[in-house]
N, C-alpha and C positions, 0 to 999 in steps of 0.2 A: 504451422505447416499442416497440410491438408494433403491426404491419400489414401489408398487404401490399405487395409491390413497387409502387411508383409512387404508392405515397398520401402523399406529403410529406412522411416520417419526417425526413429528412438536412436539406430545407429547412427543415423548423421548427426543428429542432436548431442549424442555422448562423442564423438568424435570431436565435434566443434570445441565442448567442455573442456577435452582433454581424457574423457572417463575411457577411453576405448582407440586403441590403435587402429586405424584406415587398414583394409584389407588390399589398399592399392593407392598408390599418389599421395599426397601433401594436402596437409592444412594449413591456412592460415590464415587468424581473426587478429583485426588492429595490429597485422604484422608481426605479431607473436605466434609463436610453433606452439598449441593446444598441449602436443608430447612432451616440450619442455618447459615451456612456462606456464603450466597449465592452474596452477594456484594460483599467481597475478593474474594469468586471464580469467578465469571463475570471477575474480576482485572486482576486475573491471568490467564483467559484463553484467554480472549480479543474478547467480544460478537461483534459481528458485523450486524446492524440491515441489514436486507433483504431490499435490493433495486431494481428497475424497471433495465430494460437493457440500460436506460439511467445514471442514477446514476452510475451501478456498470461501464462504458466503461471512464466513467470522472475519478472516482477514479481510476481504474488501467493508467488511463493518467497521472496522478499526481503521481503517485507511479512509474511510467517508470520515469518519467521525474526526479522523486527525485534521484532516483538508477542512471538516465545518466549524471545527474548535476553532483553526488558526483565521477563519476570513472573519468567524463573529467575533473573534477578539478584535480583528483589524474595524472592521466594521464599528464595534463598541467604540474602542480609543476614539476614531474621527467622530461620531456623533457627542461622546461625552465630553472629547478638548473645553470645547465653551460654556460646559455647565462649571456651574455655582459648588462646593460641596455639599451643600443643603438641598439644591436639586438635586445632585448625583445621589444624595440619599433617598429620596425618593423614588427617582426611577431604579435604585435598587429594591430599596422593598416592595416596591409593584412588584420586580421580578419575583423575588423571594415570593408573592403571595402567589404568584403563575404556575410556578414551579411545585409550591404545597397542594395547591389544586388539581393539578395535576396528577402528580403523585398520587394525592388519597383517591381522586376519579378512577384511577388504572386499578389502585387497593380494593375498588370495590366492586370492579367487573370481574 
């Protein structure tokens, strides 16, 4: 939501949550009243508290990293299905050396 200082942005916003009574007329989100169901609406829309620039740059780091965990895993399973265990060891300890290399290279900047 985009405007200027003092045009109602935060109120409408807590409104919508439930956090603040309309100073005129009716809400209503997914057909729930914000006033009285406003804990299942919080549930279902998924409130997210406001955070500083450092908060919000961690959690989008945690949220890449969740999203890169889950497709290289995906990714790993379909390329290793047809390996061997004896390649699959291999192409793990390649990894294992990437990773120490890595590692001590960052240890030593």
């Amino acid at each position: 939501m985009v405007g200027p200082n003092g045009a109602g942005k935060t109120m409408t916003i807590e409104c919508i949550e439930g956090l603040r009574k309309p100073d005129a007329g009716e809400v209503h989100v997914l057909g729930l009243d914000p006033q009285r169901e406003g804990r299942i609406l919080r549930e279902r829309i998924g409130i997210r508290k406001k955070y500083g620039l450092t908060e919000n740059l961690l959690l989008e780091n945690l949220i890449y990293d969740i999203i890169f965990e889950q497709k290289f895993n995906e990714l790993n399973e379909s390329l290793l299905k047809d390996l061997t265990k004896a390649e699959k060891r291999e192409v793990s300890d390649h990894v294992k050396n990437i990773l120490r290399n890595a590692t001590e290279d960052s240890l030593l900047d």
